[in-house]
N, C-alpha and C positions, 0 to 999 in steps of 0.2 A: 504494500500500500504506500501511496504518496506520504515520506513523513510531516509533508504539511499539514496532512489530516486529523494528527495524534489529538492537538488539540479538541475535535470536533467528537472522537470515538467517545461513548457512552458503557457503562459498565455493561458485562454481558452477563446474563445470568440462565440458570439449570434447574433442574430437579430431580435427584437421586434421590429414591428410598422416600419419595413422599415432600422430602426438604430441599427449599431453594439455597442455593450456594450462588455467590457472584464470584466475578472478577473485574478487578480495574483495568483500564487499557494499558496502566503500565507491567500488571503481570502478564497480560496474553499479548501485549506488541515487544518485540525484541527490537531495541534501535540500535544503532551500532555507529556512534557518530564518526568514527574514521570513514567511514563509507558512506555517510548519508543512506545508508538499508535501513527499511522498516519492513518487518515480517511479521506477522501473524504464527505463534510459536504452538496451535495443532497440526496435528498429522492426518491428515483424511487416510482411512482405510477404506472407504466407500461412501455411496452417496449420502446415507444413512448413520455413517458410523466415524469415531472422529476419536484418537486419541488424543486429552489432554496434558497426561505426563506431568514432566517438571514444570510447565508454568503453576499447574492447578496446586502439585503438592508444596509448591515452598511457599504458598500463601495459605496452607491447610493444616492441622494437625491431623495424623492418622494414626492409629492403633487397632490392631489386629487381633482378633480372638480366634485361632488358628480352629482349637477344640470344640468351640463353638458356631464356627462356623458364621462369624460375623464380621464386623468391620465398623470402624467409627469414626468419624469427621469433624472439625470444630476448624473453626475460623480462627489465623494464630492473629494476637495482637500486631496492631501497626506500628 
């Protein structure tokens, strides 16, 4: 995306497991000002399907209940 735009992006937001989860444009845009690149840091696997990855986790707390068979989310402080 043009990085002129960064200013204009709006947070994006989701719904896992019933709850809404955001992000800011500065976790899902990657700027790179040596280069003036602005990217958009998902992975499309399909037209349907989008890995989030590392922008989503380092703005997320996660913890894993392996035995359980669950998983759990929380927004880390800014």
């Amino acid at each position: 995306i043009p990085c002129s735009a960064l200013a204009a992006l709006k947070p994006f937001h989701f719904v896992l497991g019933g709850k809404r989860f955001s992000m800011t444009p500065n976790e899902y845009i990657f700027h790179d000002p040596a280069t003036g690149v602005c990217e958009v840091q998902w992975m499309p696997v399909s037209e349907y399907l989008w890995i989030m990855g590392i922008p989503f986790l380092q703005s997320h707390y996660s913890v894993y209940d392996i035995k359980g068979h669950r998983m759990g989310l929380a927004r880390m402080k800014r």
